[in-house]
ChimeraX commands (.cxc) that place a marker at each C-alpha (Angstrom):
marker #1 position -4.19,21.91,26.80 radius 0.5
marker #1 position -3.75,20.39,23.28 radius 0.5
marker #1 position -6.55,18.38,23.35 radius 0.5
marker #1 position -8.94,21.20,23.89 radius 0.5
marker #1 position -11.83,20.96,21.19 radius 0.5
marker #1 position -10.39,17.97,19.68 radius 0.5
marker #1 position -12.55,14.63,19.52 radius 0.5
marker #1 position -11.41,11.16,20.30 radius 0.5
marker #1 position -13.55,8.39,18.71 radius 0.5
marker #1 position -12.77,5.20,21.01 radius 0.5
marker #1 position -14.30,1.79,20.39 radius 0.5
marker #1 position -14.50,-0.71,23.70 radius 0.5
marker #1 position -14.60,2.31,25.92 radius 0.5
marker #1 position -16.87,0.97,28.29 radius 0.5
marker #1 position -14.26,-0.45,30.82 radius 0.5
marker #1 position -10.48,-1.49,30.73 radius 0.5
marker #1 position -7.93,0.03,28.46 radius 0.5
marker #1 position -11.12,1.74,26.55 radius 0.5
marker #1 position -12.46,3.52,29.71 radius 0.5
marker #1 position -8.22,4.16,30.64 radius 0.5
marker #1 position -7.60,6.04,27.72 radius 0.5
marker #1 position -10.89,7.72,27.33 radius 0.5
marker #1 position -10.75,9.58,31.30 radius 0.5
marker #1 position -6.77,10.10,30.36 radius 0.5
marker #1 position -7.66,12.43,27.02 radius 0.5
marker #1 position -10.62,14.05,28.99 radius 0.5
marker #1 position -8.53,15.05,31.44 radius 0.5
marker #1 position -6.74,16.75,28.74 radius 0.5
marker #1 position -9.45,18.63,27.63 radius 0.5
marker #1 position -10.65,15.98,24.69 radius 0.5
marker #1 position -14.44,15.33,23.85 radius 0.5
marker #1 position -14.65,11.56,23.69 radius 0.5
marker #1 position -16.87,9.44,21.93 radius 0.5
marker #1 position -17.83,6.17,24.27 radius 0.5
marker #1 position -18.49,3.92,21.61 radius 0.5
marker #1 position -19.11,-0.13,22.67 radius 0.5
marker #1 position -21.88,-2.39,22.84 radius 0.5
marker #1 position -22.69,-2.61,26.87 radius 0.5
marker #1 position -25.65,-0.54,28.15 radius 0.5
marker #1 position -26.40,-3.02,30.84 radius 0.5
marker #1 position -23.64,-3.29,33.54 radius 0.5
marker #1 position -22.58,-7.30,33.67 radius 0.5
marker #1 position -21.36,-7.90,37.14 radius 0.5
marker #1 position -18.18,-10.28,35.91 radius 0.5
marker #1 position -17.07,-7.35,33.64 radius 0.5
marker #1 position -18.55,-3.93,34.73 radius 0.5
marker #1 position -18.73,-0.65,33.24 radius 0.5
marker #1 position -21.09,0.52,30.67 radius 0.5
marker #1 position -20.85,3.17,27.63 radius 0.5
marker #1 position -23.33,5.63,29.92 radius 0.5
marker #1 position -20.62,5.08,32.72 radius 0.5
marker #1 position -17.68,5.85,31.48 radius 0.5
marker #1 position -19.62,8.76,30.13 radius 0.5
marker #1 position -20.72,9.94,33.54 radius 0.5
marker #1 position -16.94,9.76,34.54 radius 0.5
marker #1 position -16.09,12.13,31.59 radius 0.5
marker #1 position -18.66,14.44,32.51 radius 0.5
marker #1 position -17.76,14.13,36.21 radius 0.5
marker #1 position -14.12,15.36,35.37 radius 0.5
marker #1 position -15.91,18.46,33.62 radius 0.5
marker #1 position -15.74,17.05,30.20 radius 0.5
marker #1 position -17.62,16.44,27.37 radius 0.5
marker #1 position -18.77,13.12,26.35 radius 0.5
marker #1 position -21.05,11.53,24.00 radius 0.5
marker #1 position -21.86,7.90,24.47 radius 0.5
marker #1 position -22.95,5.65,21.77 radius 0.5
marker #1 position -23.97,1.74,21.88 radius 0.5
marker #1 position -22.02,0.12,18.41 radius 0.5
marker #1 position -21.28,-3.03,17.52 radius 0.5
marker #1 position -18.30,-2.40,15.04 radius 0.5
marker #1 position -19.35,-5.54,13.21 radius 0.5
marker #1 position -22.57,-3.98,11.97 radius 0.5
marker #1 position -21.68,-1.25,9.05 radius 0.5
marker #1 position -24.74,0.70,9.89 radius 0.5
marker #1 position -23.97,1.08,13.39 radius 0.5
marker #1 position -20.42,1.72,12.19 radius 0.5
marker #1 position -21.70,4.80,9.70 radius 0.5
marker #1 position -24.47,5.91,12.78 radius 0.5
marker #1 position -22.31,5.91,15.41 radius 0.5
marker #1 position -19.38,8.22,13.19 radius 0.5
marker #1 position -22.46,10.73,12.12 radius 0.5
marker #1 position -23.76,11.02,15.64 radius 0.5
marker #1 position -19.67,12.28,16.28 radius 0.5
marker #1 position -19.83,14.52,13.76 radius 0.5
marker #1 position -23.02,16.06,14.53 radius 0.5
marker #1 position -22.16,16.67,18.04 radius 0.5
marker #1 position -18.75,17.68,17.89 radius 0.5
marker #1 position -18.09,18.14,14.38 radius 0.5
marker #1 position -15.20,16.29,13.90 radius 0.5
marker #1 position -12.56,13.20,14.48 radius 0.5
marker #1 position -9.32,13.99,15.51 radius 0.5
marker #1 position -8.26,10.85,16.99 radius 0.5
marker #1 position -9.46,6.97,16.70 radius 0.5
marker #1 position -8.16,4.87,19.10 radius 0.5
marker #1 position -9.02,0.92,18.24 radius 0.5
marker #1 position -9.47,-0.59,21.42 radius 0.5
marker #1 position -12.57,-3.09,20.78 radius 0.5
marker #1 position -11.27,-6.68,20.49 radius 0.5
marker #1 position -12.10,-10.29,21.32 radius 0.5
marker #1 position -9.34,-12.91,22.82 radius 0.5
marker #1 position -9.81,-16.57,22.43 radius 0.5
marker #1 position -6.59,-18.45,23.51 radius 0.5
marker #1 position -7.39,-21.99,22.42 radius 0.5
marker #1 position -5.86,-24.31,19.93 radius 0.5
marker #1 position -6.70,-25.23,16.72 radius 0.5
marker #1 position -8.24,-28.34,17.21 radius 0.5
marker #1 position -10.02,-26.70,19.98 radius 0.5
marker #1 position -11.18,-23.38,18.40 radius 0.5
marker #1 position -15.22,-23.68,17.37 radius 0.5
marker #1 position -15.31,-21.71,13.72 radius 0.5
marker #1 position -18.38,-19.74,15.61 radius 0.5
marker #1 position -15.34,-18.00,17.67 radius 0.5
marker #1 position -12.84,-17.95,14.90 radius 0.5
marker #1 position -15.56,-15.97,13.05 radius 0.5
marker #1 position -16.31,-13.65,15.86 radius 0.5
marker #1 position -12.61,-12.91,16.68 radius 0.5
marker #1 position -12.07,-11.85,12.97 radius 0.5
marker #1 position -15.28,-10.12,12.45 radius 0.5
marker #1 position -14.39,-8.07,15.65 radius 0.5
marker #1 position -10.72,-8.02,15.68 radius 0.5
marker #1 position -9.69,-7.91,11.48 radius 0.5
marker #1 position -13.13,-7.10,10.02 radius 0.5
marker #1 position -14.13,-4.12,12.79 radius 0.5
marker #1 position -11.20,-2.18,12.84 radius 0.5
marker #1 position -11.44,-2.26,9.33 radius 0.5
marker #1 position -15.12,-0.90,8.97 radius 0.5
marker #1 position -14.45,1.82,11.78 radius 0.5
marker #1 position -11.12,3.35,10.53 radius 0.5
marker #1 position -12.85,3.05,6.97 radius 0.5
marker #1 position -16.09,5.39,7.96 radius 0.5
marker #1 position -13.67,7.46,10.22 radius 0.5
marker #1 position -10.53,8.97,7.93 radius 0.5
marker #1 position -12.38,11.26,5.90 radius 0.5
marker #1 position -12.95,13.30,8.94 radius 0.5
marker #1 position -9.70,12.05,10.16 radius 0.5
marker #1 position -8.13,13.53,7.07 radius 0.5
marker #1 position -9.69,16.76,8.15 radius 0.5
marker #1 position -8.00,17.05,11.28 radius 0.5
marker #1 position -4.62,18.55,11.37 radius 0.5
marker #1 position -3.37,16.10,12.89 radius 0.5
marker #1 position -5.37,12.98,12.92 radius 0.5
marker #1 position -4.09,9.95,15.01 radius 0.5
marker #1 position -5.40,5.96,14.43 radius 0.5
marker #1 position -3.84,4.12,17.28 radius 0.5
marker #1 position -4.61,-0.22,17.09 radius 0.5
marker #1 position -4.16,-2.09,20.43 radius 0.5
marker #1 position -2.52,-4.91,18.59 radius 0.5
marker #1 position 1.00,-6.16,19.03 radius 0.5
marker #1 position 4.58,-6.06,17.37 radius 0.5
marker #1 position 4.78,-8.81,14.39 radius 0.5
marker #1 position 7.23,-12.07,15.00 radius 0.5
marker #1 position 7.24,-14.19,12.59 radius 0.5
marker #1 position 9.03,-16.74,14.48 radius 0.5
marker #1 position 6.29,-19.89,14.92 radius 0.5
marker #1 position 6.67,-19.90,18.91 radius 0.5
marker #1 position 4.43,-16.60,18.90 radius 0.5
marker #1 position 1.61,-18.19,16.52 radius 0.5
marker #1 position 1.90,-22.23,17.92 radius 0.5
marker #1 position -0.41,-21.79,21.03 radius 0.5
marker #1 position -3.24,-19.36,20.00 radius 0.5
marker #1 position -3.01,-19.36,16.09 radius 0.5
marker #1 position -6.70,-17.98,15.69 radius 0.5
marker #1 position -6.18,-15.36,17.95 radius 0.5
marker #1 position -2.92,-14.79,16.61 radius 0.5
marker #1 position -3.20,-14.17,12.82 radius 0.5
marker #1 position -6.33,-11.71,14.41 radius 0.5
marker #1 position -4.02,-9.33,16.26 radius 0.5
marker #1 position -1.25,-9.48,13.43 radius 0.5
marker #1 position -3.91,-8.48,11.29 radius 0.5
marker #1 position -4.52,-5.34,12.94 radius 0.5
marker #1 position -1.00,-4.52,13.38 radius 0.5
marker #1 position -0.36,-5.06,9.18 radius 0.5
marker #1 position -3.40,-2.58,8.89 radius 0.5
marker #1 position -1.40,-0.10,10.98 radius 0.5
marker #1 position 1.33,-0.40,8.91 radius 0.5
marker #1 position -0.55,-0.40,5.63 radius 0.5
marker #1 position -2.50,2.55,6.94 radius 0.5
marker #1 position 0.84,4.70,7.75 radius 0.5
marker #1 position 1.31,4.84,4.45 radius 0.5
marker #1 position -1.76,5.06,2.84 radius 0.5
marker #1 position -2.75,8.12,4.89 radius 0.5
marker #1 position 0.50,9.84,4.83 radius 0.5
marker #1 position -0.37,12.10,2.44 radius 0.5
marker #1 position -3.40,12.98,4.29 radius 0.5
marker #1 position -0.88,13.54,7.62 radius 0.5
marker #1 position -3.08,11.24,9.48 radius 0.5
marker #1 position -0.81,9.08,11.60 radius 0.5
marker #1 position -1.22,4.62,12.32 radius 0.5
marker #1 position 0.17,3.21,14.88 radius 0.5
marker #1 position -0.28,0.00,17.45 radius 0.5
marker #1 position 0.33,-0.25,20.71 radius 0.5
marker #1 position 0.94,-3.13,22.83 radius 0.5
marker #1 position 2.13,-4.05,26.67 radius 0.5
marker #1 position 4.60,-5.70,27.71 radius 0.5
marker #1 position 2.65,-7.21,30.52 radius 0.5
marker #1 position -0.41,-8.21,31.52 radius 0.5
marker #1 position -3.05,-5.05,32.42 radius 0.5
marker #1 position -5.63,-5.58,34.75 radius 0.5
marker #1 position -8.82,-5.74,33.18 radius 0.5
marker #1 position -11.84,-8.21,33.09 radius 0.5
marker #1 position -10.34,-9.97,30.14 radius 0.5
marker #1 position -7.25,-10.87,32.58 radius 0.5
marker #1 position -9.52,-11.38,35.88 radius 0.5
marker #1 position -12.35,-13.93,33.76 radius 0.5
marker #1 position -10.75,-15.68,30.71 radius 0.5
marker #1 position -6.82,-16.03,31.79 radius 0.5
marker #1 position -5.64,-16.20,35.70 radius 0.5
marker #1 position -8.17,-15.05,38.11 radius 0.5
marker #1 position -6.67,-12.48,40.96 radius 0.5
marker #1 position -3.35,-14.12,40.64 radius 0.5
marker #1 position -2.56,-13.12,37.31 radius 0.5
marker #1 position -4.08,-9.64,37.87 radius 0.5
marker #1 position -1.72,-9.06,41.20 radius 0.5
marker #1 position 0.85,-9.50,38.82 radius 0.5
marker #1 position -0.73,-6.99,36.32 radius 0.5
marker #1 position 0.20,-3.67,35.19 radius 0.5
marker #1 position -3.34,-1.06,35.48 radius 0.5
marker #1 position -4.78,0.30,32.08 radius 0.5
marker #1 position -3.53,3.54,32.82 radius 0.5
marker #1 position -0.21,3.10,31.54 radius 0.5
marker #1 position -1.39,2.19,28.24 radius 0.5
marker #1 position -3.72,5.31,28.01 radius 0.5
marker #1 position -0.64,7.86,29.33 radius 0.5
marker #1 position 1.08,5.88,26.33 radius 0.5
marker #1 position -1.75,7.27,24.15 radius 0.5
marker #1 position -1.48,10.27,25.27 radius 0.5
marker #1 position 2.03,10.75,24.87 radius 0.5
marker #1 position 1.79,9.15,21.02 radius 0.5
marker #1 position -1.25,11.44,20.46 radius 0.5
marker #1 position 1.10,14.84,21.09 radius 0.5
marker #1 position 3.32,13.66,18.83 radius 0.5
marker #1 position 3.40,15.49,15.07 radius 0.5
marker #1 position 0.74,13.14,13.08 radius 0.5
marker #1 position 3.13,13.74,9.91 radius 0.5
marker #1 position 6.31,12.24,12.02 radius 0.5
marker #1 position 5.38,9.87,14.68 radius 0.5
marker #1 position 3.73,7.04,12.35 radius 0.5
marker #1 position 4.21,3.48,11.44 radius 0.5
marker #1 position 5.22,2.34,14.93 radius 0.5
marker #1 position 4.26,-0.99,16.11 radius 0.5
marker #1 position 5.01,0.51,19.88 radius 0.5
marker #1 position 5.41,-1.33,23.54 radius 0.5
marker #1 position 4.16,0.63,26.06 radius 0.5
marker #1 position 7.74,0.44,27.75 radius 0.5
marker #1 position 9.38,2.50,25.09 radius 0.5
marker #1 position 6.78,4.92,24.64 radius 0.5
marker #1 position 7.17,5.90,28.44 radius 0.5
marker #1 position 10.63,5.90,28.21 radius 0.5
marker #1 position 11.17,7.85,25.28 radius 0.5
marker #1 position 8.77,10.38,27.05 radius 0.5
marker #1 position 11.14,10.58,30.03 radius 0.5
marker #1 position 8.87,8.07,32.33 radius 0.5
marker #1 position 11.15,5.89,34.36 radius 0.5
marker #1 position 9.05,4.96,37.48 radius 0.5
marker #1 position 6.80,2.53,36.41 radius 0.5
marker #1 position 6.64,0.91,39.15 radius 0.5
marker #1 position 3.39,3.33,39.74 radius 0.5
marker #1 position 1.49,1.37,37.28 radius 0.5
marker #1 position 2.20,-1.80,38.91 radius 0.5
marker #1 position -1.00,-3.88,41.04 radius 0.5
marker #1 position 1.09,-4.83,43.49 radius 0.5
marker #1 position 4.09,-2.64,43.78 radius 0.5
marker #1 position 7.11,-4.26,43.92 radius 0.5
marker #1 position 6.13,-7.30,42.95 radius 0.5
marker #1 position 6.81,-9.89,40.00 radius 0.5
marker #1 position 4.76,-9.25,36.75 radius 0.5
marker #1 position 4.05,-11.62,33.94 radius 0.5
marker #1 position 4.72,-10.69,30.50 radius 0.5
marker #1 position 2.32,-10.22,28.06 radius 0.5
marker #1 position 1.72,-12.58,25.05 radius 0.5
marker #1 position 3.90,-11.64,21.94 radius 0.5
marker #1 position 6.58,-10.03,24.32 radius 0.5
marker #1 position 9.50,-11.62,24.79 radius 0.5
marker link #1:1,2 radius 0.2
marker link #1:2,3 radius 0.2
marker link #1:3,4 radius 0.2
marker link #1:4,5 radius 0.2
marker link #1:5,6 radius 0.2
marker link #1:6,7 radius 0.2
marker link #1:7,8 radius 0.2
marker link #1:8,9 radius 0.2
marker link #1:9,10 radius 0.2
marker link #1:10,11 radius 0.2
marker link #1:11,12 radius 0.2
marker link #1:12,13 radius 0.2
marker link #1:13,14 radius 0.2
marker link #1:14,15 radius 0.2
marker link #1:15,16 radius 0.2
marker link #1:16,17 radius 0.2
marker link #1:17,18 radius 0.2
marker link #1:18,19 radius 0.2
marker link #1:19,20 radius 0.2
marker link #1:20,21 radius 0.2
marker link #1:21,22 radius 0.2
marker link #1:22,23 radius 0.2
marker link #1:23,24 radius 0.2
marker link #1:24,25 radius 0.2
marker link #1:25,26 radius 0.2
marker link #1:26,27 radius 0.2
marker link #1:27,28 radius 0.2
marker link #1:28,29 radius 0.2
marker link #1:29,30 radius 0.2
marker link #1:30,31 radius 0.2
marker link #1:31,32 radius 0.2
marker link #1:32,33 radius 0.2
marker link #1:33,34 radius 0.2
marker link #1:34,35 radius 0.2
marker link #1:35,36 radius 0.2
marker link #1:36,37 radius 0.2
marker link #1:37,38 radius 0.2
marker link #1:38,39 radius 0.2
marker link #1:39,40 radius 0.2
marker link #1:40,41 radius 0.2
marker link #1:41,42 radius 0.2
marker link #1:42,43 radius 0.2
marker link #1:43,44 radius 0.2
marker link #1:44,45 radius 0.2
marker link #1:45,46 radius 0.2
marker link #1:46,47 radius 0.2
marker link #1:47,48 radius 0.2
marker link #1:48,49 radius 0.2
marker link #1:49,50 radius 0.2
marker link #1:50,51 radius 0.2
marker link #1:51,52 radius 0.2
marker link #1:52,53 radius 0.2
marker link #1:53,54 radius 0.2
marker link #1:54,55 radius 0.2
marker link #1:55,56 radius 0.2
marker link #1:56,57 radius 0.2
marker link #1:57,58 radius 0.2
marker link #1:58,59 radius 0.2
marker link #1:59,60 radius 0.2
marker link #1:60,61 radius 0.2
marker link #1:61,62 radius 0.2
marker link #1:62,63 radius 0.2
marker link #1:63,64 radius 0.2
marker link #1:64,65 radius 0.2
marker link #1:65,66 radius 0.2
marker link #1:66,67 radius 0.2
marker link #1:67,68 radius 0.2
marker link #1:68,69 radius 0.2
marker link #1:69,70 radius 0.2
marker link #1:70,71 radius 0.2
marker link #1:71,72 radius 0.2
marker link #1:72,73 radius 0.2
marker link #1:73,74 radius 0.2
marker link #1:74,75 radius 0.2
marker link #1:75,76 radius 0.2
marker link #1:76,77 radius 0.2
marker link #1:77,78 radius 0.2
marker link #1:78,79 radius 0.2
marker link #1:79,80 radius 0.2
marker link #1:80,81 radius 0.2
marker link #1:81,82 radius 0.2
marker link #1:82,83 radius 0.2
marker link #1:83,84 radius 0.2
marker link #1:84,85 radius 0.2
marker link #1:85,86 radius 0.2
marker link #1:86,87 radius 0.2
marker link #1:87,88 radius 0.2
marker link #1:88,89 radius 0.2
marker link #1:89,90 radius 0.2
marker link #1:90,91 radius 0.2
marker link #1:91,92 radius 0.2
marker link #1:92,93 radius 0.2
marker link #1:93,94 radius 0.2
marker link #1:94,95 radius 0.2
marker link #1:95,96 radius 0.2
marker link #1:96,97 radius 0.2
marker link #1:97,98 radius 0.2
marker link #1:98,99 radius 0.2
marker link #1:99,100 radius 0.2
marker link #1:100,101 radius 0.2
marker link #1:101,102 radius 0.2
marker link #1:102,103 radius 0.2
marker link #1:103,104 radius 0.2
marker link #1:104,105 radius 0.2
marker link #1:105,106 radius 0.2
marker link #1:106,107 radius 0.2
marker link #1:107,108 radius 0.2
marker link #1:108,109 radius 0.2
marker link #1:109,110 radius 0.2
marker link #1:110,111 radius 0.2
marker link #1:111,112 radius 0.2
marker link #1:112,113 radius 0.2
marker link #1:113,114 radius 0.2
marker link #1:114,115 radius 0.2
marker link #1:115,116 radius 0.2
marker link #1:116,117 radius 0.2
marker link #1:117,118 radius 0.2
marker link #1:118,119 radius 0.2
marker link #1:119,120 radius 0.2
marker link #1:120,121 radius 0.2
marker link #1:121,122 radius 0.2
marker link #1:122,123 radius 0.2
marker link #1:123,124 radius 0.2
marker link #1:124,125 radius 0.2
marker link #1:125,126 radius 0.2
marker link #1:126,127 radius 0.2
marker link #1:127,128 radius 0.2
marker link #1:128,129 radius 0.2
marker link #1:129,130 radius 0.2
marker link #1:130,131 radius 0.2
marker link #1:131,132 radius 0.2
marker link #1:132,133 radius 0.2
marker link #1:133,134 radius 0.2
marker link #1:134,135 radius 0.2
marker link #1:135,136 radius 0.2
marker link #1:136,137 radius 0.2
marker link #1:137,138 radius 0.2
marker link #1:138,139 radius 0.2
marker link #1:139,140 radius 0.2
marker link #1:140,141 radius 0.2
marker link #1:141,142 radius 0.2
marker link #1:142,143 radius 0.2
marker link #1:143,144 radius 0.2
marker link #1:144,145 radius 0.2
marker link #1:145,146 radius 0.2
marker link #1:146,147 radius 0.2
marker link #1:147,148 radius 0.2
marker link #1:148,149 radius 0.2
marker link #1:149,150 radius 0.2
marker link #1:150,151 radius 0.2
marker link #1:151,152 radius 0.2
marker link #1:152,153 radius 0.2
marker link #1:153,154 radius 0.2
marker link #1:154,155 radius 0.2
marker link #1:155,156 radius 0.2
marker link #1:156,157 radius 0.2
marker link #1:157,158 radius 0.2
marker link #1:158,159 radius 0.2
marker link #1:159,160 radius 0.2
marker link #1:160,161 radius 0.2
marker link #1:161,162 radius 0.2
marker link #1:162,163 radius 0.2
marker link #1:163,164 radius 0.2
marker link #1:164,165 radius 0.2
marker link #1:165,166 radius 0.2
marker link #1:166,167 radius 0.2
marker link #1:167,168 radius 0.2
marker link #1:168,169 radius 0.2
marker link #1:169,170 radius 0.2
marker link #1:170,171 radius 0.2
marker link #1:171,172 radius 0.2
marker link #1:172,173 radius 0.2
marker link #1:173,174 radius 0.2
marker link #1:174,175 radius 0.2
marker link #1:175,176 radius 0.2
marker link #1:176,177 radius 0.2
marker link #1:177,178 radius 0.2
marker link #1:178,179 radius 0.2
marker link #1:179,180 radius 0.2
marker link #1:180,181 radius 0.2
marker link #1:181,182 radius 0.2
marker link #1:182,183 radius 0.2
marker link #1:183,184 radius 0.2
marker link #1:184,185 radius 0.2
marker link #1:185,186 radius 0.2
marker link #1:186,187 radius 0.2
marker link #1:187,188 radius 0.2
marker link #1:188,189 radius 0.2
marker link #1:189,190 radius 0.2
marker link #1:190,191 radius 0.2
marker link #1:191,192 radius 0.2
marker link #1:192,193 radius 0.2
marker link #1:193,194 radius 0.2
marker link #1:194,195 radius 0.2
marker link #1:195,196 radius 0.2
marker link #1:196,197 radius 0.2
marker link #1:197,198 radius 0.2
marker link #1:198,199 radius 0.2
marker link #1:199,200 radius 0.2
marker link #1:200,201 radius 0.2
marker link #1:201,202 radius 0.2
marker link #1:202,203 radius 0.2
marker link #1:203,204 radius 0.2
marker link #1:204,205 radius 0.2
marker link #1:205,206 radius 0.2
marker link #1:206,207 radius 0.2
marker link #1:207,208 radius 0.2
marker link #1:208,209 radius 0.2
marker link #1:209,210 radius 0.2
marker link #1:210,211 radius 0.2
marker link #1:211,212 radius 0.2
marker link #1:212,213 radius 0.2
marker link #1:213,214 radius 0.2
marker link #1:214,215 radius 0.2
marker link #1:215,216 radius 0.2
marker link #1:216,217 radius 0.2
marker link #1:217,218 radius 0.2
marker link #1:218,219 radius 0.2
marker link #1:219,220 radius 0.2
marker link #1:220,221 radius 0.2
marker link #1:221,222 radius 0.2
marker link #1:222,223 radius 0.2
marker link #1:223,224 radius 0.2
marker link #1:224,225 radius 0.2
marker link #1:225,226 radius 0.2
marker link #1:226,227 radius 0.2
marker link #1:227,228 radius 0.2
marker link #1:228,229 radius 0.2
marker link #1:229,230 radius 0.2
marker link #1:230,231 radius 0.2
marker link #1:231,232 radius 0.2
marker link #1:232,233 radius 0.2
marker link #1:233,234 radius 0.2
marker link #1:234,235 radius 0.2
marker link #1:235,236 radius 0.2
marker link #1:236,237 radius 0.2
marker link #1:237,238 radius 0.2
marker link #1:238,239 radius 0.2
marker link #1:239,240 radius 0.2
marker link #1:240,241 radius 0.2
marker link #1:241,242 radius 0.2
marker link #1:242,243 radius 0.2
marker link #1:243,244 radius 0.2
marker link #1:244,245 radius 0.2
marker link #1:245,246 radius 0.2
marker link #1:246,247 radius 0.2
marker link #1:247,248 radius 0.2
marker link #1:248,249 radius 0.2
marker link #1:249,250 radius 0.2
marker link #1:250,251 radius 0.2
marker link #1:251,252 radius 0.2
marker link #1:252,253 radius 0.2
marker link #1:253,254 radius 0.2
marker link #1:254,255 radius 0.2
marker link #1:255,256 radius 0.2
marker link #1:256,257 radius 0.2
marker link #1:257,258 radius 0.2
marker link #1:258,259 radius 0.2
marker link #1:259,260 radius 0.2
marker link #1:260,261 radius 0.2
marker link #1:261,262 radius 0.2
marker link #1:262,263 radius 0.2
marker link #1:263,264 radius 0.2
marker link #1:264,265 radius 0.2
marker link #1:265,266 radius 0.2
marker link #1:266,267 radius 0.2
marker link #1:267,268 radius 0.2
marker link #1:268,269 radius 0.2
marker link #1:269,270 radius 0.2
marker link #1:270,271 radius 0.2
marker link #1:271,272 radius 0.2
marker link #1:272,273 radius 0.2
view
């Protein structure tokens, strides 16, 4: 098991794509780190960081959950110390904690534009920031950003530009970061579907049960992860990925598996064409 001793440091763990990836690396043999801000379960979303914790431990893994808001630098610095002290180290970050606000501009309230770049830009910022020098320790230290590939083309930004310029943000840090950390032989990459995934986000804010029939689940993003995360930090890096080619590269070509409905039609993701 390669993941045996090493510690995953995931932010919006408490449900979704978070909770996805964190049960796929524990599987593995990974201790996770449940970072996120719910401790009270909120019937329209679900899940909590104590949990998804439970599920870890309930799998015979090791879990440590911690309540963080990655906007707050404090919490940011606490939540990275309490890692350290119980597992005594960061192998992997996975930056999963993200708002979505798909309005227009005249339409946007600067109280959300500031949230979605506080949380979105400003977060995965402050997190990767207080987590590479134990990252650089690793041996093969992974950042992975749930933010898309970068088009350029105006069709992409029209719609949602708020939200847009967010999520580009994140992916130009992963390719700034590839770079900057080389020498350390920590790898940055992002990772994106190319459709919808079934999560709360889908089910409340964009198309009700309809658009999640036609949803993919979280887990094929987090057996993406996992795949990227076996990878050679000093080779696979700078990769703005689709899920898609991940799978395929790793010989996956069933994934009809993932599918709500199998069988049935799915709707692309945003920034996919």
């Amino acid at each position: 098991m390669l993941f045996t001793g090493k510690t995953a440091f995931i932010t919006g763990a408490s449900r979704g794509i978070g909770e996805a990836i964190a049960l796929r690396l524990a599987k593995e043999g990974a201790n996770i780190v449940v970072v996120a801000k719910s401790v009270k379960e909120d019937p329209r979303l679900g899940g909590t960081i104590y949990s998804v914790a439970d599920k870890i431990k309930a799998l015979g893994g090791k879990a440590l959950a911690v309540q963080c808001d990655i906007r707050d630098e404090e919490q940011v610095i606490a939540a990275v110390q309490q890692a350290i002290t119980v597992f005594g180290g960061i192998d992997i970050l996975v930056n999963n904690a993200s708002a979505i606000s798909l309005s227009n501009t005249e339409e946007t309230e600067m109280k959300r534009f500031d949230l979605i770049h506080d949380i979105n830009v400003r977060g995965t910022f402050l997190v990767t920031k207080h987590c590479v020098p134990f990252l650089k320790r690793s041996g093969n230290g992974h950042i992975l950003t749930l933010s898309p590939p970068i088009d350029l083309n105006p069709q992409w930004m029209e719609p949602y530009v708020a939200y847009t310029i967010s999520k580009y943000n994140m992916s130009m840090m992963t390719l700034g970061w590839s770079l900057e950390f080389k020498k350390y032989g920590i790898a940055a990459n992002s990772l994106w579907p190319v459709t919808t995934i079934a999560t709360a986000a889908v089910q409340n804010l964009l198309g009700g049960d309809t658009l999640i029939n036609r949803s993919r689940k979280p887990e094929i993003l987090a057996d993406c992860a996992y795949y990227i995360f076996r990878q050679s930090s000093k080779e696979c890096t700078g990769h703005l990925f689709l899920d898609e080619d991940v799978l395929k590269a790793a010989g996956i070509t069933d994934l009809d598996q993932y599918a709500v409905k199998p069988g049935g039609p799915l709707q692309r993701d945003l920034y996919v064409s």
